[in-house]
NUVODREN-96656 format. One record per residue (C-alpha): residue number from 1; residue in one letter; y, z, x. Coordinates in pm, whole numbers, plus 50000, padded with zeros to 5 digits. Layout:
REM residues N
     k   r      yy      zz      xx
   NUM   A       Y       Z       X
...
***
This chain:
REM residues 353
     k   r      yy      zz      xx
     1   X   50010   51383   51991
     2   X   50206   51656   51794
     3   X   50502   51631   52059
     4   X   50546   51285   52027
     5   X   50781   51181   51735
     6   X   50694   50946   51466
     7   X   50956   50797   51222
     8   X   50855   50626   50921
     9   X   51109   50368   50788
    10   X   51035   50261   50377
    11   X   50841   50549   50378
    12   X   50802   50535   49966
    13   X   50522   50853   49879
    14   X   50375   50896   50254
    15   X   50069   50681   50224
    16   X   50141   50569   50613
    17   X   50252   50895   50699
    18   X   49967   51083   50604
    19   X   49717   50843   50726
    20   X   49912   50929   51069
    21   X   49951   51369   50998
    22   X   49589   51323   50973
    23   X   49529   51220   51301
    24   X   49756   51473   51447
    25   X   50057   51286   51498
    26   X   50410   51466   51418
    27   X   50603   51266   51138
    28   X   50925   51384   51177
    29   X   51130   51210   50900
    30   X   51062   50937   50637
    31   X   51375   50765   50541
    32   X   51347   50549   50166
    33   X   51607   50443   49916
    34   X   51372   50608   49628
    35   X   51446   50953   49552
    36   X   51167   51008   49332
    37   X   50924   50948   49649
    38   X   51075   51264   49772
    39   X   50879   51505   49619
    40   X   50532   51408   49697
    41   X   50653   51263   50079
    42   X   50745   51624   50146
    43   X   50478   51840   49943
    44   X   50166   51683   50142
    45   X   50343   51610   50464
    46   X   50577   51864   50587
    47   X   50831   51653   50694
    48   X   51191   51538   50593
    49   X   51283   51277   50355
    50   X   51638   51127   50401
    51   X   51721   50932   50067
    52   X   51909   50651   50178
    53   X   51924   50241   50187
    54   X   51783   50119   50588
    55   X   52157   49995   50551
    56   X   52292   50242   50602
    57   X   52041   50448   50787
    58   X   52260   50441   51148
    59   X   52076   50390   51532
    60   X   52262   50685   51603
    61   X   52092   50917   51342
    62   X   51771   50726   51450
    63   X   51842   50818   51796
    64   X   51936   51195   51692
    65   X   51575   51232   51541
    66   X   51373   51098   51822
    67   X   51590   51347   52081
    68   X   51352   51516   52339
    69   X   51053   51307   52239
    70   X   50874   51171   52552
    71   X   50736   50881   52329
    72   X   50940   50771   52026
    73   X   50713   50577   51733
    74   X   50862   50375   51443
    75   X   50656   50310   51178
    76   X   50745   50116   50796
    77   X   50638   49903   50519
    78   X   50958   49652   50423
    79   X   50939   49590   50071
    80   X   50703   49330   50048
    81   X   50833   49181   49700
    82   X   51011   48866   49863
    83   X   50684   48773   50060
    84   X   50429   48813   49795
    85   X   50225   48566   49688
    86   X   50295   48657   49359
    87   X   50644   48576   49417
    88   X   50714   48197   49360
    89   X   51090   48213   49381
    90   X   51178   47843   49586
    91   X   51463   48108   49706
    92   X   51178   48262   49966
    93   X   51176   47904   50182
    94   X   51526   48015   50259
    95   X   51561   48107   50647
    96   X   51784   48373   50500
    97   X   51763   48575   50153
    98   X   51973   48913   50037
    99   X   51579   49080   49948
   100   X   51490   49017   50341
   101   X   51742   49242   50432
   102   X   51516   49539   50459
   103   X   51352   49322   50755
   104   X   51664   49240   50914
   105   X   51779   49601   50909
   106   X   51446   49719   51069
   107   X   51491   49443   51338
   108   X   51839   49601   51400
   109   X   51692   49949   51467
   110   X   51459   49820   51697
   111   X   51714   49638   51888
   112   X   51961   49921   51897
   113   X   51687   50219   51957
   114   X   51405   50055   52127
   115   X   51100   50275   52003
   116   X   50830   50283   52286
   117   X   50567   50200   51969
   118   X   50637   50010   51676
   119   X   50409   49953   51375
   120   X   50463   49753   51086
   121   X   50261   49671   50738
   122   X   50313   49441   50511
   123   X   50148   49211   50261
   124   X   49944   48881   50442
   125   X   50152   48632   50290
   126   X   50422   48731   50527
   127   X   50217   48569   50879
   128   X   50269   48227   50717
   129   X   50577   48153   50979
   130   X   50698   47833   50816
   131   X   50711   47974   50471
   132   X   50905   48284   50616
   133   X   51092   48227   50935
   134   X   51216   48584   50914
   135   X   50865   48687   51074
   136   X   50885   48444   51308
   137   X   51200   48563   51428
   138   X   51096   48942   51398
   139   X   50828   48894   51666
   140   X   51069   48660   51898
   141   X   51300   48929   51910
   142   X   51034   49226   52013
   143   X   50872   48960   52294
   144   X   51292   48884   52398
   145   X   51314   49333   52387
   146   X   51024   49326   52614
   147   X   50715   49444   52361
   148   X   50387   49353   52401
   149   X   50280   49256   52129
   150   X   49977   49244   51831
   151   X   49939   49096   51472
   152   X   49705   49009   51236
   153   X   49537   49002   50898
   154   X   49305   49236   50810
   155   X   49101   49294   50461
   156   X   49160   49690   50441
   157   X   48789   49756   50321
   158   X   48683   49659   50629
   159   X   48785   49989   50774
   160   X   48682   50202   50475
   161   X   48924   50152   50205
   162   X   48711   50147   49913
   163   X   48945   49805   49792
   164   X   49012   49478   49881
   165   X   49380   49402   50009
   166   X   49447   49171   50269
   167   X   49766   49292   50489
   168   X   49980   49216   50780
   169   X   49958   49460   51027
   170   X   50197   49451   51361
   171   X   50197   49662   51673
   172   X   50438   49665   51891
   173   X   50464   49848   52260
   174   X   50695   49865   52575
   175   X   50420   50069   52748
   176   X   50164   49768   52781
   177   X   49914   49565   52558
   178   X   49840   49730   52256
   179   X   49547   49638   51973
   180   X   49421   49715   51621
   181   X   49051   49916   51638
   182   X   48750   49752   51587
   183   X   48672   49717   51250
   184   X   48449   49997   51086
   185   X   48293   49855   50808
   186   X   48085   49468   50712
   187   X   47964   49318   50422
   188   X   47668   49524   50384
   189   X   47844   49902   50415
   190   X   48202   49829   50245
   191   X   48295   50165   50045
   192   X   48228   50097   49666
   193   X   48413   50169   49287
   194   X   48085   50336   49218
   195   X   48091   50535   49582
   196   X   48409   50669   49522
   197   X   48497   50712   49128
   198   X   48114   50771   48999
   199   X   48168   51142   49013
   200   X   48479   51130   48778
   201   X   48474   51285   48414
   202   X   48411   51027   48162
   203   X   48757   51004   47952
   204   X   48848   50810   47680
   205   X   49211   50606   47669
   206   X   49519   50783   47598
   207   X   49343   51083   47751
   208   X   49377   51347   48036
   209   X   49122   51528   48220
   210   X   49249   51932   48136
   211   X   49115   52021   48521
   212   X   49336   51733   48691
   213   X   49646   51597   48492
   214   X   49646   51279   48750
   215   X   49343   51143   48601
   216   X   49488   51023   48267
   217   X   49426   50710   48095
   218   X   49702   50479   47913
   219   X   49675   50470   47582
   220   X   49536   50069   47421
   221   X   49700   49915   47181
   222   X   49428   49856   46894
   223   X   49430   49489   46976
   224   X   49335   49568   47354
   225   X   49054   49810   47239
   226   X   48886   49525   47062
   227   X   48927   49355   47360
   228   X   48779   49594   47658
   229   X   48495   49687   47390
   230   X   48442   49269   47375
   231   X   48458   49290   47773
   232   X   48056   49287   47927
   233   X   48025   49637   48136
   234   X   48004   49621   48485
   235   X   48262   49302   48621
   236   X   48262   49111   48259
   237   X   48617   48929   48148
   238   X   48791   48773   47916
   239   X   48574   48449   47928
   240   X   48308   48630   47679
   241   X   48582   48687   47398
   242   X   48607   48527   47033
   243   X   48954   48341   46994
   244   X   49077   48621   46835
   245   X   49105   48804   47104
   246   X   49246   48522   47344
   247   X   49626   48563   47395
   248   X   49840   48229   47292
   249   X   49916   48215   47680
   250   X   49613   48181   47802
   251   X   49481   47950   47552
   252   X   49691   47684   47719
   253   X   49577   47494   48034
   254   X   49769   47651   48274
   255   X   49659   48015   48161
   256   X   49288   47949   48199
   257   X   49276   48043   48525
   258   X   49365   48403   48403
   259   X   49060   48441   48225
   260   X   48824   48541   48505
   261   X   49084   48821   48602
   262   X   49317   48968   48395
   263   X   49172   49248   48124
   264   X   48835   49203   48362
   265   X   48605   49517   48431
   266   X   48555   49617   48790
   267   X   48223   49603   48961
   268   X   48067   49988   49065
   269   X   47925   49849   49361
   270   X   48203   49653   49484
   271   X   48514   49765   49631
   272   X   48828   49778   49378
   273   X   49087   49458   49313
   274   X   49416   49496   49497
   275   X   49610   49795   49349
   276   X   49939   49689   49255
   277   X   50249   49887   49036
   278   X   50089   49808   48723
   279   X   49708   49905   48825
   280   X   49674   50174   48555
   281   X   49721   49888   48276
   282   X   49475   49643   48126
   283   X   49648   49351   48092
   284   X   49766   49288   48442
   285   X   49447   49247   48666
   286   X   49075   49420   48717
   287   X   49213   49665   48607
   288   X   48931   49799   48337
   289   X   48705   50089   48433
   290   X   48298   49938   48488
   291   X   48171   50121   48185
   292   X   48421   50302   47982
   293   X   48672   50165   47753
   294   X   48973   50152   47889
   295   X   49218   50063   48237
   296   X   49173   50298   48534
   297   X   49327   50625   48572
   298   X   49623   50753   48806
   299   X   49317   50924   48975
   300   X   49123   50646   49024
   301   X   49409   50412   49133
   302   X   49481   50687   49366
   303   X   49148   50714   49510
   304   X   49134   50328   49552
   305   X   49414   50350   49770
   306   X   49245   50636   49964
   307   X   49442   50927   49903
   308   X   49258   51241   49891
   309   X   49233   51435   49608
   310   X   49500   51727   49727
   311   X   49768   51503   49712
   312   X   50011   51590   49495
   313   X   50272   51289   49393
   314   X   50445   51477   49144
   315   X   50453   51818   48983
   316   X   50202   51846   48741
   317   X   50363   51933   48417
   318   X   50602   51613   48563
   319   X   50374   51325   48601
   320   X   50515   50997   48444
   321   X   50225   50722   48436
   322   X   50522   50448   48471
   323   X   50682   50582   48782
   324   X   50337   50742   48968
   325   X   50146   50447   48869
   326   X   50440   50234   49098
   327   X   50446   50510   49381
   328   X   50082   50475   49413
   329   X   50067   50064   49432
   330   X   50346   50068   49700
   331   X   50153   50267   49902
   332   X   49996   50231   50212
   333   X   49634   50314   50230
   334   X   49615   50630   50392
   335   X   49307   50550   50570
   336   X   49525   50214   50709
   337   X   49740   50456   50841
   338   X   49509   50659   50998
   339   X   49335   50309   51150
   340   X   49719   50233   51282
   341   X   49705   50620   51396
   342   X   49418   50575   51576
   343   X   49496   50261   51751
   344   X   49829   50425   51857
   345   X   49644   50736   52060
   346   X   49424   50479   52174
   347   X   49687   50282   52328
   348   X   49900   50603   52454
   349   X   49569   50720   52596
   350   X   49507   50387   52749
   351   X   49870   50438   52951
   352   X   49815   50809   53028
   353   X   50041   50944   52833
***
């Protein structure tokens, strides 16, 4: 696969473009508007970054890129913020909306370039055709371009991810039908918190590990180390606090619901809660560590989202919590990218290439 040439569009740290390196595919170029994904896209992958907007990312440097490749592959991740379910802007039921554009720009490229292969992630939400008709009209346009074509929603710990996250996943070919793998993993073998961060050195919050800056631990606020220490061990929540401890916004009826979740413990032998931008602090999910006393670290978040150890997302004596702790939740799973990988050889195999 290492002559055929692989472009990843929203690239953001590499999480799909390692998952594909991996599996011996030749990622060429990553192209994101975030500079400060740069530095860790190019460190563990070998490839180019271009820093710029999709907008303005031409079919014509697109075509340059893919020259002399007997298969061209384009892969991406459109920012998923406008399709979220945690988005509940009555501005997404518009047909057309200025944070869609990334979609719309991707759709051009396609149209303009035609990829043989074309593979995109995003979050589940997005499938829901009425609620978004931009999807709808994404895959009418690859059927009208002549793809085959496959979608569907997948739970990512059912092919090893040791966390739940339900995403979109597309394929797209002009070679013939093309297919996600089976899945890898049920109910009884899914990859664990306890399978994966067990063997992690105990730290306390506020503190790093001297043999691996990445796992470091934000620091609580007194009032939020009263709270994880009121917390039961092991998947306990807010539900077992005194008053005290309850914030005034989720005293009221409509922040109940809350309680079960936010400033909860994760369970060691169930896979981790989604992984979002703000996984490394208490207050904003499952986010507290089974037994010790505080939120996860970088290094665990990382882990969650299956990157392996050697990854490097920023120098070490450079690491800001803030800014890695947002790389790492945009991410692709690397192991989802190596499942799109191998589906991708599959399918090229399938044709003889």
């Amino acid at each position: 696969m290492g002559n055929i040439k692989v472009v990843d569009l929203f690239c953001g740290i590499g999480g799909l473009t390692h998952g594909l390196v991996l599996e011996g595919f030749n990622v060429v170029a990553g192209v994101d508007n975030d500079e400060s994904c740069k530095y860790a896209f190019e460190k563990n992958n070998h490839s180019k970054f271009i820093h710029k907007d999709i907008a303005d990312f031409s079919s014509a440097e697109l075509e340059k890129i893919y020259r002399g490749s007997p298969i061209k592959v384009l892969i991406g991740c459109a920012p998923c913020q406008p399709f979220s379910s945690l988005n509940k802007n009555k501005s997404a039921y518009k047909t057309r909306d200025n944070r869609w554009e990334p979609l719309y720009e991707f759709i051009k490229l396609i149209k303009d370039v035609k990829p043989d292969i074309v593979s995109m992630e995003n979050v589940a939400d997005l499938a829901n055709k009425k609620k978004y008709p931009v999807f709808a009209k994404f895959v009418r346009i690859l059927k009208a371009e002549g793809y085959s074509i496959f979608y569907k929603i997948i739970d990512v710990s059912r092919y090893g991810v040791p966390q739940r996250r339900k995403r979109l996943v597309l394929l797209a070919s002009l070679l013939g039908d093309i297919s996600l793998i089976q899945e890898t993993h049920n109910r009884e073998n899914l990859i664990t918190v306890r399978d994966v961060i067990g063997r992690l050195k105990p730290i306390r919050d506020g503190q790093v590990d001297p043999n691996d800056p990445m796992h470091r631990a934000s620091k609580l606020s007194d009032l939020n180390k009263k709270r994880i220490l009121a917390t039961p061990k092991n998947g306990g929540n807010a539900k077992s606090w005194s008053k005290d401890l309850i914030p005034d916004c989720y005293k009221r009826e409509s922040g109940k619901t809350f309680m079960s979740s936010v400033y909860g413990r994760m369970r060691w032998d169930e896979p981790a809660p989604t992984m979002t931008t703000h996984c490394v602090s208490l207050g904003t999910g499952r986010y507290g560590h089974p037994t010790q006393n505080r939120a996860i670290s970088l290094r665990e978040a990382a882990i969650f989202q299956s990157f392996p150890d050697y990854y490097e997302f920023n120098e070490p004596d450079k690491i800001s919590t803030t800014k890695v702790a947002k790389q790492i939740g945009n991410a692709v799973p690397v192991l989802l990218g190596r499942v799109i990988a191998k589906s991708i050889r599959k399918h090229i195999e399938l044709y003889q290439w």
